[in-house]
MOPAC internal coordinates of N, CA, C and O (Angstrom, degrees):
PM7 1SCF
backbone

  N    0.0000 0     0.00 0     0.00 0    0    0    0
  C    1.4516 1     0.00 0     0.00 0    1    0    0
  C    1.5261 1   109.77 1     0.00 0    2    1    0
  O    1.2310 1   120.17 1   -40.52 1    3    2    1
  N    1.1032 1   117.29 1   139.48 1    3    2    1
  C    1.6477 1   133.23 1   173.87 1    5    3    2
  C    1.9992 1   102.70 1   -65.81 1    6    5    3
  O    1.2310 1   133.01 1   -36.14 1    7    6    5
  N    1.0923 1    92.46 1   143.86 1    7    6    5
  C    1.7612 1   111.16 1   179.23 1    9    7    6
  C    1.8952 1   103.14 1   -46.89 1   10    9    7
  O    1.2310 1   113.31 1   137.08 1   11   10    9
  N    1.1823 1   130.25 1   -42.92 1   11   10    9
  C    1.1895 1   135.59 1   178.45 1   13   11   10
  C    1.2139 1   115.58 1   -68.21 1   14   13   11
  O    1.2310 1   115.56 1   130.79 1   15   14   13
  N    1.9069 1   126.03 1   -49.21 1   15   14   13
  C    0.7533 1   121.67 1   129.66 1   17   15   14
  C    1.7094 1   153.63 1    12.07 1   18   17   15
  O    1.2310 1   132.72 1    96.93 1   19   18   17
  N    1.8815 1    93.04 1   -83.07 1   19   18   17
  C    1.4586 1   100.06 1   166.43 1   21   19   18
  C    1.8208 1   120.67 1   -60.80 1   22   21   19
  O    1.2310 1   126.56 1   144.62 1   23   22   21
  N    1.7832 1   105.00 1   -35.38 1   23   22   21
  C    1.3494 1   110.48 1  -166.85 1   25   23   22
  C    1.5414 1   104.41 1   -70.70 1   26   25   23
  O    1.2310 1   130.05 1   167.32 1   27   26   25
  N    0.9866 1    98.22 1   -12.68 1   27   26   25
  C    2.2839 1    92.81 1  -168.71 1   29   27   26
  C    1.4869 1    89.46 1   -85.09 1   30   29   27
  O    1.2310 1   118.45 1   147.02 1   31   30   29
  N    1.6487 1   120.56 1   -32.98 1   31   30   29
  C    1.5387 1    97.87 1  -170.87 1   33   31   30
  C    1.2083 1    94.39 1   -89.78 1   34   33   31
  O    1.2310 1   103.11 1  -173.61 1   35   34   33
  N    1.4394 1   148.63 1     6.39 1   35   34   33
  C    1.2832 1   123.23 1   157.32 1   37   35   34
  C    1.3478 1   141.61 1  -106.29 1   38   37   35
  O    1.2310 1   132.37 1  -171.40 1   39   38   37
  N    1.4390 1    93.72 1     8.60 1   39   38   37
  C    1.6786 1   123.45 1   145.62 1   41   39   38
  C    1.8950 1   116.98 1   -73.96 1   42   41   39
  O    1.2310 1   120.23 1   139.59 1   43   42   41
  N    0.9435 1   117.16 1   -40.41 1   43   42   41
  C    1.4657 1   144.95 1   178.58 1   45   43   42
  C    1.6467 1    79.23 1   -54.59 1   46   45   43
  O    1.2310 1   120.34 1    91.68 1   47   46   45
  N    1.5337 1   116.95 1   -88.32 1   47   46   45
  C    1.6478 1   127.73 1  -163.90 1   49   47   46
  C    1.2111 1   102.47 1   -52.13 1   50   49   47
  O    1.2310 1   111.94 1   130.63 1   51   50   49
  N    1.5167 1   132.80 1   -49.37 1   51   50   49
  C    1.7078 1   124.38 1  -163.01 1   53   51   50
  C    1.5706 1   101.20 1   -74.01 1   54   53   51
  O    1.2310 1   121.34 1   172.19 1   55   54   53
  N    1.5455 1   115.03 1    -7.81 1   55   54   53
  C    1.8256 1   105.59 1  -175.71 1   57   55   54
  C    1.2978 1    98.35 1   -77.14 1   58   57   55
  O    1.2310 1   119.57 1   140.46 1   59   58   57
  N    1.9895 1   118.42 1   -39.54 1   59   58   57
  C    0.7909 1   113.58 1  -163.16 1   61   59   58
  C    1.8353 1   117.06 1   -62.89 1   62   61   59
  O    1.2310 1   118.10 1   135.79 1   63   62   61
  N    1.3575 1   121.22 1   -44.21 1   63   62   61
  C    1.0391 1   156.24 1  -165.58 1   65   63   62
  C    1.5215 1   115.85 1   -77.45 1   66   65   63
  O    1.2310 1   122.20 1   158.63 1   67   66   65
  N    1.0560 1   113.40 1   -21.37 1   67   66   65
  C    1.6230 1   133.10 1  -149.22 1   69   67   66
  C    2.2651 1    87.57 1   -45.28 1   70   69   67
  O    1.2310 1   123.24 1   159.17 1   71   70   69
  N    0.9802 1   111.39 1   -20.83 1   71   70   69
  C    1.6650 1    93.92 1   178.05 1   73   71   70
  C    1.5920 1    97.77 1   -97.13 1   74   73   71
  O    1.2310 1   118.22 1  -140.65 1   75   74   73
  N    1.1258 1   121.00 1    39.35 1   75   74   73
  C    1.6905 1   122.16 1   158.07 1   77   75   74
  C    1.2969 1   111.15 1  -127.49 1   78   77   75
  O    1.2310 1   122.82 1   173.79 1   79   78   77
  N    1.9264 1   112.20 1    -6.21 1   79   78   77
  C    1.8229 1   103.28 1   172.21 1   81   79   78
  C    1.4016 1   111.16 1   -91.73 1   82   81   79
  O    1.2310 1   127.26 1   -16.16 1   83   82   81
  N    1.0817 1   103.64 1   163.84 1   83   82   81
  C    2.0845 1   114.62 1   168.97 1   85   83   82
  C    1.3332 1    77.41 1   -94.51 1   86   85   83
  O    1.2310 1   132.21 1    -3.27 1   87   86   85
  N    1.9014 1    94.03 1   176.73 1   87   86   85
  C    0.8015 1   107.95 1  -164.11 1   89   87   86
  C    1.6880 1   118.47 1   -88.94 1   90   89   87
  O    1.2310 1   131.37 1   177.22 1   91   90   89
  N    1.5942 1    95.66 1    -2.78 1   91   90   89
  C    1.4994 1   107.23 1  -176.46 1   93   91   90
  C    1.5662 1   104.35 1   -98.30 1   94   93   91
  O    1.2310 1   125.28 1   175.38 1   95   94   93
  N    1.1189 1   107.46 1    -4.62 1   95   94   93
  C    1.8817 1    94.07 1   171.95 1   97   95   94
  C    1.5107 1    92.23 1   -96.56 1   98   97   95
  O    1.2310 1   108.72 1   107.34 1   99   98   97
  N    1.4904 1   138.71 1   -72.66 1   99   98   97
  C    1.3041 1   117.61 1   165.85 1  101   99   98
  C    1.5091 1   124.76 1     8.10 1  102  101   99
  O    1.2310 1   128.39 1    93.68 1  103  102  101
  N    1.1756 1   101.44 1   -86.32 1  103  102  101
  C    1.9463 1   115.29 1   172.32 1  105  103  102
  C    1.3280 1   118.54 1   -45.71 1  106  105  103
  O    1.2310 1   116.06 1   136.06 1  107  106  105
  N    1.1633 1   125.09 1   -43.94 1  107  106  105
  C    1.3487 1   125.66 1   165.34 1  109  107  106
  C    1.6701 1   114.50 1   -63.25 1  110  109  107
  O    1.2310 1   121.57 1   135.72 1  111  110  109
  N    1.1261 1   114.60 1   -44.28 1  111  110  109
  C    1.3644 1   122.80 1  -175.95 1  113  111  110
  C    1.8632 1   103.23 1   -51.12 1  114  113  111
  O    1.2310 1   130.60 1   120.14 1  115  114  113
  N    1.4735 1    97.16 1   -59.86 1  115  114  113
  C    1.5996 1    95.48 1   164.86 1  117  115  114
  C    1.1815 1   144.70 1   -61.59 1  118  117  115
  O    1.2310 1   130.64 1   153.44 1  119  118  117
  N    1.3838 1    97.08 1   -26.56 1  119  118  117
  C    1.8228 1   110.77 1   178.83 1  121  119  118
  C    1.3997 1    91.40 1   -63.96 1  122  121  119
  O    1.2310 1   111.55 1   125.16 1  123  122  121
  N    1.4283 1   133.53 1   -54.84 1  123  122  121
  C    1.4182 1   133.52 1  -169.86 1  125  123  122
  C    1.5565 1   127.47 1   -60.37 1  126  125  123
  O    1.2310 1   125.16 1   142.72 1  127  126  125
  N    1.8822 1   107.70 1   -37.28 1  127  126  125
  C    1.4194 1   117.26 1   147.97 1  129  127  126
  C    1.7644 1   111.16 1   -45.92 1  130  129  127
  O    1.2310 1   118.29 1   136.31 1  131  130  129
  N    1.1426 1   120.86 1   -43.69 1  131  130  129
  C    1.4115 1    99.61 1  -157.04 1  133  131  130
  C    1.4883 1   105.91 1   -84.38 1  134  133  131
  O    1.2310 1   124.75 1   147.25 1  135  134  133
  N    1.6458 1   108.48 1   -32.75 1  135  134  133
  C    1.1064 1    99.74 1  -170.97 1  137  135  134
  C    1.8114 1   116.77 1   -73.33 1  138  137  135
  O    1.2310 1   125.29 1   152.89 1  139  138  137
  N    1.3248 1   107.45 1   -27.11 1  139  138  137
  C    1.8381 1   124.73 1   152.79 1  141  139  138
  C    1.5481 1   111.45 1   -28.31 1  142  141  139
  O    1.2310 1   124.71 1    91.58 1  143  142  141
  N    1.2683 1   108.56 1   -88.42 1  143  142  141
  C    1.2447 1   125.94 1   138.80 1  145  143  142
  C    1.9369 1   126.61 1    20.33 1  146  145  143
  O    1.2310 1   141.90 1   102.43 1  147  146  145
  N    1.3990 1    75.09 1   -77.57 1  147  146  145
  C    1.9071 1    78.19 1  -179.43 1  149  147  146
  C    1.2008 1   104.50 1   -82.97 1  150  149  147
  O    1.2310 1   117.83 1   137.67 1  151  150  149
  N    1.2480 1   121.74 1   -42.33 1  151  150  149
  C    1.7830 1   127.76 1  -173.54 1  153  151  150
  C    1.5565 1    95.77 1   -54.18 1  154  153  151
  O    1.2310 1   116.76 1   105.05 1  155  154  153
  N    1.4225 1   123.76 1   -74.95 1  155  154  153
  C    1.7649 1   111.14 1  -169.75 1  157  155  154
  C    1.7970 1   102.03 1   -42.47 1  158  157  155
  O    1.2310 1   122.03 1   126.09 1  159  158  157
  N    1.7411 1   113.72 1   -53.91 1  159  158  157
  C    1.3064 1   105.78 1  -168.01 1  161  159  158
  C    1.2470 1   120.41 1   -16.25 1  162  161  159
  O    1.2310 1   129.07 1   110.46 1  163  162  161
  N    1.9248 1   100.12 1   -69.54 1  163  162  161
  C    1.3876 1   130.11 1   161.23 1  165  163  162
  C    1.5107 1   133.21 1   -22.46 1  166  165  163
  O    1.2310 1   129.59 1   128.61 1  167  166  165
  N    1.2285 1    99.11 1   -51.39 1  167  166  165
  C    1.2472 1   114.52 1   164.00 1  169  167  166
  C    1.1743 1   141.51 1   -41.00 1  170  169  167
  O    1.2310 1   129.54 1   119.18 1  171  170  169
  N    1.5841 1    99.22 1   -60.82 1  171  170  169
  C    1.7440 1   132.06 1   164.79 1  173  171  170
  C    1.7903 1   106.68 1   -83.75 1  174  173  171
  O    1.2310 1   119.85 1   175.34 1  175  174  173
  N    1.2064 1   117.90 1    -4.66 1  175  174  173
  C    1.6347 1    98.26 1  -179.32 1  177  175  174
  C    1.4596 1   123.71 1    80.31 1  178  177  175
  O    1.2310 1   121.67 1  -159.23 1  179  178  177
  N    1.6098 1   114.41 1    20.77 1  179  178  177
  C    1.3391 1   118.72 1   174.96 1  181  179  178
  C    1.1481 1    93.45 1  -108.01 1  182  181  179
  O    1.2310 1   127.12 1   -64.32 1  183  182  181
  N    1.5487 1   103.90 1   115.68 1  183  182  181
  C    1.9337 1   123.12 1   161.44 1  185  183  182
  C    1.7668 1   100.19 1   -68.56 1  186  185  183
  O    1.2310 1   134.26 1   -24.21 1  187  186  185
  N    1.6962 1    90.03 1   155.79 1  187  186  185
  C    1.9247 1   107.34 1  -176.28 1  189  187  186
  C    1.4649 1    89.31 1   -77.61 1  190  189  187
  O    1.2310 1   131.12 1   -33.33 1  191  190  189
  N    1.3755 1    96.15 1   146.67 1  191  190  189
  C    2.1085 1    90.94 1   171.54 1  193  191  190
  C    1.8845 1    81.66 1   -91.59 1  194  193  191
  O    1.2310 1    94.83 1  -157.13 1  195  194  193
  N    1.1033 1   161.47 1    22.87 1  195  194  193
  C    1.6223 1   147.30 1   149.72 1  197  195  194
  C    1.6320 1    98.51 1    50.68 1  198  197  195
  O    1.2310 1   125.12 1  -156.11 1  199  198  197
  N    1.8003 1   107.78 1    23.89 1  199  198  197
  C    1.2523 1    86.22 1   158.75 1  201  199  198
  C    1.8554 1   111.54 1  -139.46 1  202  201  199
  O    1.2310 1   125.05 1     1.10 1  203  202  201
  N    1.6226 1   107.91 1  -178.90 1  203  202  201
  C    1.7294 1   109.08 1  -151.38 1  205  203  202
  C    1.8209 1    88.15 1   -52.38 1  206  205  203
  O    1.2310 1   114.17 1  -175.40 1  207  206  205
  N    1.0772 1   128.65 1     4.60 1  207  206  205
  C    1.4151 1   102.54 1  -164.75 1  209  207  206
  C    1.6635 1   103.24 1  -112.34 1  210  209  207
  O    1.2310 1   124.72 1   154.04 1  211  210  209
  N    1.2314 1   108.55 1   -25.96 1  211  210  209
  C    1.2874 1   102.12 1   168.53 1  213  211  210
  C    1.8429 1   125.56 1   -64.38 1  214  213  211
  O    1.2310 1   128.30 1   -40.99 1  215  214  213
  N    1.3331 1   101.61 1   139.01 1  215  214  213
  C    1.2670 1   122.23 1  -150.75 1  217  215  214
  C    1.7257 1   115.51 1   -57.84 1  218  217  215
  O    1.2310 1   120.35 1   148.87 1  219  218  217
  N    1.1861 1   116.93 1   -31.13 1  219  218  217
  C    1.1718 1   128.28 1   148.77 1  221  219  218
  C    1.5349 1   139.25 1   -65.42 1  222  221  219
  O    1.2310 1   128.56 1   150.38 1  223  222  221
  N    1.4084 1   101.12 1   -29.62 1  223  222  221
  C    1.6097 1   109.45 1   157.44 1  225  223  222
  C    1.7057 1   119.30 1   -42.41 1  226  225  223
  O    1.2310 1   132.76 1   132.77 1  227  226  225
  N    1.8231 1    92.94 1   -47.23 1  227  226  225
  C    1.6267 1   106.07 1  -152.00 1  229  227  226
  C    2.1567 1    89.06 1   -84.74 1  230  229  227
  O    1.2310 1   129.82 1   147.00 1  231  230  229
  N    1.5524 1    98.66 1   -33.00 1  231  230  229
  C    1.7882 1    90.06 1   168.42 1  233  231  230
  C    1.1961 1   122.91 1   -41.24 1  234  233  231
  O    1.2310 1   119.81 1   112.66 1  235  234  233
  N    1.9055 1   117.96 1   -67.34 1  235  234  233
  C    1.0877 1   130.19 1  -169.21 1  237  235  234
  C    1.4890 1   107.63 1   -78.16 1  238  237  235
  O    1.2310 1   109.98 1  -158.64 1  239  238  237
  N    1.5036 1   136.41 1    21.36 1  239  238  237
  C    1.6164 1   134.76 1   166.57 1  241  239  238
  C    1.6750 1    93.78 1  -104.06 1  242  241  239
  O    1.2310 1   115.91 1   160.76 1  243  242  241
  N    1.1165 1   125.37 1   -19.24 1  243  242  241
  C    1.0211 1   133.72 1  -168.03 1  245  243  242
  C    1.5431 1   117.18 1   -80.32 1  246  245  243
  O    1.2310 1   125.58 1   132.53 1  247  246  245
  N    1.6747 1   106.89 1   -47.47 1  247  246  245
  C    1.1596 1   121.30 1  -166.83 1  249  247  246
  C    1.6215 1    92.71 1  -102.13 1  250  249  247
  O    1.2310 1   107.84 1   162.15 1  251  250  249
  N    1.1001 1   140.30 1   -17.85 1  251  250  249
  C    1.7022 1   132.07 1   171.95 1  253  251  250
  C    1.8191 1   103.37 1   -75.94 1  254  253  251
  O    1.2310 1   121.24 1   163.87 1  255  254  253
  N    1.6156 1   115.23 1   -16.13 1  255  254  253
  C    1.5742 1   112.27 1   179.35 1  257  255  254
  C    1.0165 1   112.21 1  -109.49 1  258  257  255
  O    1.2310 1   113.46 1  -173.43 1  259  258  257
  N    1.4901 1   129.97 1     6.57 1  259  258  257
  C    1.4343 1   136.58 1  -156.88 1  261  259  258
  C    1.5109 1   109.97 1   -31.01 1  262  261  259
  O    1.2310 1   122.75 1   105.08 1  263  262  261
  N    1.6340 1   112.34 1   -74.92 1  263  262  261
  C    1.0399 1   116.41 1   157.79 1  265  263  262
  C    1.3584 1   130.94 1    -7.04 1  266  265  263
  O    1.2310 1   126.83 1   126.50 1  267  266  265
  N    1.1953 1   104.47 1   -53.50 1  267  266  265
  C    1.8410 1    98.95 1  -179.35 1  269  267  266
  C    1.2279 1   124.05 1  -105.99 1  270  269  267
  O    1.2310 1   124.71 1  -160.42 1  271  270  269
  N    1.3968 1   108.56 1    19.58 1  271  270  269
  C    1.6874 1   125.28 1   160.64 1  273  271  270
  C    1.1575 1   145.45 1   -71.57 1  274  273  271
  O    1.2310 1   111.16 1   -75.86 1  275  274  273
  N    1.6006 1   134.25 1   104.14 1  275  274  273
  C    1.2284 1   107.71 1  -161.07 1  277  275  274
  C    1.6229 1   101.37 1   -66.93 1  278  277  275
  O    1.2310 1   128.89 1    -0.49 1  279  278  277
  N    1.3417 1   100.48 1   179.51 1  279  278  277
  C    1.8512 1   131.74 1  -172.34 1  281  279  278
  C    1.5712 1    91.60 1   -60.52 1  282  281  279
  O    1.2310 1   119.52 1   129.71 1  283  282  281
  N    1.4774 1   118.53 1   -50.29 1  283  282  281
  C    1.8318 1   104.07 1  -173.57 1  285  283  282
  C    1.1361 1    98.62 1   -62.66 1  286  285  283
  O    1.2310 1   112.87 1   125.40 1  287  286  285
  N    1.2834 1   131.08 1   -54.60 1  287  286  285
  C    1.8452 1   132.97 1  -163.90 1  289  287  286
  C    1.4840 1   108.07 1   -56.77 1  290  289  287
  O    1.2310 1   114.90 1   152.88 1  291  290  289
  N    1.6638 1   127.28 1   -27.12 1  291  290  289
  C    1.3179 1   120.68 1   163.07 1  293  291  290
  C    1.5738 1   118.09 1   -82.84 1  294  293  291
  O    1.2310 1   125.38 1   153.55 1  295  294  293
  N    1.0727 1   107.27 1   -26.45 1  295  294  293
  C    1.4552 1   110.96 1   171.28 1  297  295  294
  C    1.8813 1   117.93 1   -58.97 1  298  297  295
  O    1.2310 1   142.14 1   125.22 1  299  298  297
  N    1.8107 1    74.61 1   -54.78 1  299  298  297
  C    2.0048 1    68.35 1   176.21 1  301  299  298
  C    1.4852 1    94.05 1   -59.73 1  302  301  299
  O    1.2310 1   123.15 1    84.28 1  303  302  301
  N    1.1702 1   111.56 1   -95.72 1  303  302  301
  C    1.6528 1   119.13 1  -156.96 1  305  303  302
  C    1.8614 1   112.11 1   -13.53 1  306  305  303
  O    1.2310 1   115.51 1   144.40 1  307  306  305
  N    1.4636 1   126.12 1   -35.60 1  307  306  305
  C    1.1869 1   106.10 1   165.91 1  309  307  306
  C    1.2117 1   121.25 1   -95.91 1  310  309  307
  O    1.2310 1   118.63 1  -160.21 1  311  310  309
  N    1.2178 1   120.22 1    19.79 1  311  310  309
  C    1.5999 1   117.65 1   160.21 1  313  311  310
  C    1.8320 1    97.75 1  -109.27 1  314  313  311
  O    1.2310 1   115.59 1   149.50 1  315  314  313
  N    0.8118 1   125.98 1   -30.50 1  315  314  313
  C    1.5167 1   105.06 1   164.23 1  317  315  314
  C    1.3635 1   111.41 1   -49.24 1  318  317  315
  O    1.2310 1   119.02 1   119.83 1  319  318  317
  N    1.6618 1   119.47 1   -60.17 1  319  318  317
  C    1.3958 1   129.94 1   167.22 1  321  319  318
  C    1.5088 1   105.01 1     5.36 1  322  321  319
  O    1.2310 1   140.19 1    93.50 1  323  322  321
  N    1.9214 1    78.44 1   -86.50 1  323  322  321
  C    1.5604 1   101.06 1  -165.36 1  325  323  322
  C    1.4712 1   139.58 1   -41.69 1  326  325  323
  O    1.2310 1   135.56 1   152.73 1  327  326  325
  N    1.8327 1    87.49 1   -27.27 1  327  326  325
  C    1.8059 1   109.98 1  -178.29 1  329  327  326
  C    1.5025 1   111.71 1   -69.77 1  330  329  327
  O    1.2310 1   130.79 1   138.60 1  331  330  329
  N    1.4300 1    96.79 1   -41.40 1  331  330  329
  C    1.8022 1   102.81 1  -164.92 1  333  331  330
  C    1.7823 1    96.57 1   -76.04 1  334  333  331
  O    1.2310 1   118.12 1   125.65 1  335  334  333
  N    1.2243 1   121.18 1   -54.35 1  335  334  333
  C    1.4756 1   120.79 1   171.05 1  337  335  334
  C    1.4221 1    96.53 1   -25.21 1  338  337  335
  O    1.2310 1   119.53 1    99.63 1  339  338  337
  N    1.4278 1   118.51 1   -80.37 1  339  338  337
  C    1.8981 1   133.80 1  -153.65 1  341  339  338
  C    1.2773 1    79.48 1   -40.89 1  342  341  339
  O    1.2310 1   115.39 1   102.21 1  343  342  341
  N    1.2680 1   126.34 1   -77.79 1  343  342  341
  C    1.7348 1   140.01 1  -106.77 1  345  343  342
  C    2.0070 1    87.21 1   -88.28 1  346  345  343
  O    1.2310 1   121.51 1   152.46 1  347  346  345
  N    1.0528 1   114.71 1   -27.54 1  347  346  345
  C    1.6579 1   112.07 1  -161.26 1  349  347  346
  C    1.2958 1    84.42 1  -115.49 1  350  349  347
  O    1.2310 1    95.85 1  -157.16 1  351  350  349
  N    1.6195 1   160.06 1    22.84 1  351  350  349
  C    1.3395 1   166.06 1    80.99 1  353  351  350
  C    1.8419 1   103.48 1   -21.92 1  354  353  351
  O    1.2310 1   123.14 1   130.27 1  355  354  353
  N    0.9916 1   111.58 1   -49.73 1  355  354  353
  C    1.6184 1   100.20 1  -173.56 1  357  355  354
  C    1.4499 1   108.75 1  -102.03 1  358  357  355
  O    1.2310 1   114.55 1  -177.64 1  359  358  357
  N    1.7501 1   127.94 1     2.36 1  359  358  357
  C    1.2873 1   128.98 1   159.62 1  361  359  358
  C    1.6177 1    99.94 1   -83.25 1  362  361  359
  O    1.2310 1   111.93 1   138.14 1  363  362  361
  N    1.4516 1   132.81 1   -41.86 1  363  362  361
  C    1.3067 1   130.71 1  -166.11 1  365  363  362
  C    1.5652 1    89.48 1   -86.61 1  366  365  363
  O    1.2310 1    97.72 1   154.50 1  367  366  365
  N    1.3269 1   157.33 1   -25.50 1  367  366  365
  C    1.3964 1   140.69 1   169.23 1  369  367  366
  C    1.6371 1   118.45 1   -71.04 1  370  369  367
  O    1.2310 1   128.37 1   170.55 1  371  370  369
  N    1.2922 1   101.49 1    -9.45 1  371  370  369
  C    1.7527 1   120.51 1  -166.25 1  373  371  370
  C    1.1126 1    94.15 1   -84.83 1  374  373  371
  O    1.2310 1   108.42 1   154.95 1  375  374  373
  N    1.5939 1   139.25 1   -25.05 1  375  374  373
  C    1.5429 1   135.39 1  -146.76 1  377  375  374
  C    1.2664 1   133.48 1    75.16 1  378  377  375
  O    1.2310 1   125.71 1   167.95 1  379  378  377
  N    1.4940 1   106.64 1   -12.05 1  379  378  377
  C    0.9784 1   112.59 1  -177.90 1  381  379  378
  C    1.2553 1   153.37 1   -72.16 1  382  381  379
  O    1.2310 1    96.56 1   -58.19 1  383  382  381
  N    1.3921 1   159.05 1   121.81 1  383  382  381
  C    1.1996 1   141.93 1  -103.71 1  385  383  382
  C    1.7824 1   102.68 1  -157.78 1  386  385  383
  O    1.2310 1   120.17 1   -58.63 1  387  386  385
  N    1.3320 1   117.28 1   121.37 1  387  386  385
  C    1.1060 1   111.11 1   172.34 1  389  387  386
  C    2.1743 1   122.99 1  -111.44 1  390  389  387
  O    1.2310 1   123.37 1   -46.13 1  391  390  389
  N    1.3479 1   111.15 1   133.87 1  391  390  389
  C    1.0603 1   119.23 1  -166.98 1  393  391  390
  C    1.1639 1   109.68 1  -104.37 1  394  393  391
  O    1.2310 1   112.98 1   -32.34 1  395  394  393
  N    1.6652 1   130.87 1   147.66 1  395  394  393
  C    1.4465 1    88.33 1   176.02 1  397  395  394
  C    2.2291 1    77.86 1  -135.90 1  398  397  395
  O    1.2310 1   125.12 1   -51.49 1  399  398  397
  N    1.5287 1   107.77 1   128.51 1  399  398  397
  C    1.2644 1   117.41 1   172.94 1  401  399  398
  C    1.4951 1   124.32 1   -75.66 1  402  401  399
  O    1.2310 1   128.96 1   -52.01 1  403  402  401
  N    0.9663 1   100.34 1   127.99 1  403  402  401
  C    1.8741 1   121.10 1   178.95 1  405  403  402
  C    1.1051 1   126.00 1   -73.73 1  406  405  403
  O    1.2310 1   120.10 1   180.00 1  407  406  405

């Protein structure tokens, strides 16, 4: 399996698990989604919309409160993780390329 790969199934396992993380593997787990995250964005040519609705916004509110999250709210958030990783892994293996005209 490819490194991206391994990380979605261990976003996949920590959702499952989320009452076996502290709160600093949690946070790390996300810091690493986001920074995943922007790099494929990057990759493929999808700019952040820098606003509350973009999907990474709602990661990193997530992972700066960890602490005060319940167990579903970390669960979702690393299975969202995991989706946007997969899903923009098989747009950046596709070739595919996004432009956006001015």
């Amino acid at each position: 399996m490819s490194p991206i790969t391994d990380f979605v199934s261990e976003l996949v396992r920590a959702a499952n698990e989320t009452d076996k993380l502290t709160t600093t593997e949690t946070r790390r787990l996300l810091q690493r989604a986001v920074i995943t995250v922007r790099g494929l964005r990057n990759a493929v040519g999808i700019p952040s919309s820098n606003t509350q609705h973009d999907a990474l916004f709602q990661l990193e509110a997530v992972e700066t409160t960890v602490e005060h999250q319940p167990a579903n709210e970390i669960s979702a958030a690393l299975l969202d993780a995991a989706d946007l990783i997969r899903t923009l892994r098989i747009v950046a293996d596709s070739g595919t390329r996004v432009s956006i005209a001015q």
